[in-house]
C-alpha positions as CSV (number, residue, x, y, z in Angstrom):
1,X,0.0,0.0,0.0
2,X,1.3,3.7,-1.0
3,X,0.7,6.4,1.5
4,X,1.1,10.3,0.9
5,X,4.6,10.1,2.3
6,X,6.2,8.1,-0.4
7,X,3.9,9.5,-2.9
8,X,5.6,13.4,-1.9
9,X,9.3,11.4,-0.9
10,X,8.6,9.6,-4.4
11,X,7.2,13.2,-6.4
12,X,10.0,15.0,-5.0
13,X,12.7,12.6,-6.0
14,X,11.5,12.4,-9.6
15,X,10.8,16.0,-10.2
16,X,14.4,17.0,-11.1
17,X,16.0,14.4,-13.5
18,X,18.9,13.2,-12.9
19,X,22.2,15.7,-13.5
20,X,20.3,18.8,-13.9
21,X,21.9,21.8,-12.6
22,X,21.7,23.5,-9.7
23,X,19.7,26.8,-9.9
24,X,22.8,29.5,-9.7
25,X,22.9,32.3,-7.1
26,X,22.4,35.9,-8.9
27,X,25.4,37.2,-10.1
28,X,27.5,39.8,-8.2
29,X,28.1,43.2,-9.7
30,X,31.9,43.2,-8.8
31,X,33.4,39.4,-9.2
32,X,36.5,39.0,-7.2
33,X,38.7,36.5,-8.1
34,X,41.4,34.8,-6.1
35,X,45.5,34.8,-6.8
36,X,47.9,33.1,-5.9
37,X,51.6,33.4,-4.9
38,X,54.2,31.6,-3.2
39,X,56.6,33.1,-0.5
40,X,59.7,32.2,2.2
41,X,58.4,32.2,5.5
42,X,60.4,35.1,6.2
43,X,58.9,37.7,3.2
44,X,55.5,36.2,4.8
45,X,56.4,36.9,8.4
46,X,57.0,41.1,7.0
47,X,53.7,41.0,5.1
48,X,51.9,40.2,8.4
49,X,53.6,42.7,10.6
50,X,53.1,45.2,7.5
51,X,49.6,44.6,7.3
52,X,49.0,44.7,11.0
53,X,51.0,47.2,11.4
54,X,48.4,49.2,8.7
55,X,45.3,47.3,10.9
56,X,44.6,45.3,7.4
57,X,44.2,41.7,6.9
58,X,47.2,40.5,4.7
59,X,44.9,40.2,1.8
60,X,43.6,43.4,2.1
61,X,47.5,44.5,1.9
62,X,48.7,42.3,-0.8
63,X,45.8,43.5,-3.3
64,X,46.8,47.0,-2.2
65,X,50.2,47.3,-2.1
66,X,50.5,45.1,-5.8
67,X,47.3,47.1,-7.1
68,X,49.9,50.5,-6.5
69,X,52.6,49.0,-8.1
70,X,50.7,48.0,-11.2
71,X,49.7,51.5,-11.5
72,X,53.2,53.4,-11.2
73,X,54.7,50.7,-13.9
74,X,51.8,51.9,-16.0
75,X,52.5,55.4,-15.4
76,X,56.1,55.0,-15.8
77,X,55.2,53.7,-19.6
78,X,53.3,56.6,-20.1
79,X,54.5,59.5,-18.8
80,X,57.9,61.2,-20.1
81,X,59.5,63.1,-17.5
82,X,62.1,65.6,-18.4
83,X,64.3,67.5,-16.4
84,X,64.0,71.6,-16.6
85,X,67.0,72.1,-18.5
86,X,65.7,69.0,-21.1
87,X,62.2,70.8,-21.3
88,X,63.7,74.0,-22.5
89,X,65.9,71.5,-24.8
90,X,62.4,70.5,-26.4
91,X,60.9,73.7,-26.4
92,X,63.9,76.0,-28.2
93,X,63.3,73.1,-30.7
94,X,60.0,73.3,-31.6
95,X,60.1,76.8,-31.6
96,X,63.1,77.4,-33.8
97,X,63.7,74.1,-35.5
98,X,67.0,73.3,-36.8
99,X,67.6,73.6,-40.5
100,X,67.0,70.5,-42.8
101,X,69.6,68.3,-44.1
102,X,70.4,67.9,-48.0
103,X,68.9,64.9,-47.5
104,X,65.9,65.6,-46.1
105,X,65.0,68.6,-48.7
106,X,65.4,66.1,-51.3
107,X,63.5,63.8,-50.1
108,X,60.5,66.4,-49.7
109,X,60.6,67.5,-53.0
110,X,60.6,64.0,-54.2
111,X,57.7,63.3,-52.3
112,X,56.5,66.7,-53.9
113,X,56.4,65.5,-57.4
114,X,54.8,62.1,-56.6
115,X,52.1,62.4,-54.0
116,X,51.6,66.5,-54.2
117,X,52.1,69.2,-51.9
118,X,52.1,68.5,-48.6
């Protein structure tokens, strides 16, 4: 004889077939994904003082303290720096350019006769 219970035990077992997914959580505006590094004891033993030193977990002072690296090597890739006497170097320059080469005349007028004026 079948009672309700293992009609709703049985209903419940059959209503998702077999290897169907599980329903997935809604998606988090800002993923965070982990990373992974290996260090001596000794390195680790300074990150920890470092970071609780700062009142940060070392996490927290990894992410940071690589996260301000990655951006002054980006910086340093992008950003000429010139010292005062180099600036006025570029400037004099561009404001009274040196005069062409033989060379480079030719190669004007050249480009003159087979493209057009420039």
């Amino acid at each position: 004889m079948i009672t309700r219970a293992k009609l709703k035990s049985a209903s419940k077992r059959t209503a998702k077939p077999k290897g169907a997914a599980k329903p997935r959580r809604a998606a988090k505006s800002k993923r965070s994904l982990r990373i992974e590094a290996r260090v001596t004891p000794e390195n680790l033993a300074v990150i920890k003082r470092a970071a609780e030193i700062q009142g940060r977990s070392v996490s927290d002072f990894l992410v940071t303290a690589a996260q301000e690296a990655a951006h002054r090597a980006v910086e340093e890739t992008q950003i000429i720096r010139l010292s005062v006497e180099d600036q006025r170097r570029v400037v004099e320059a561009i404001l009274n350019p040196p005069p062409l080469a033989p060379a480079m005349e030719r190669a004007i007028e050249r480009h003159r006769r087979l493209v057009g004026p420039l």
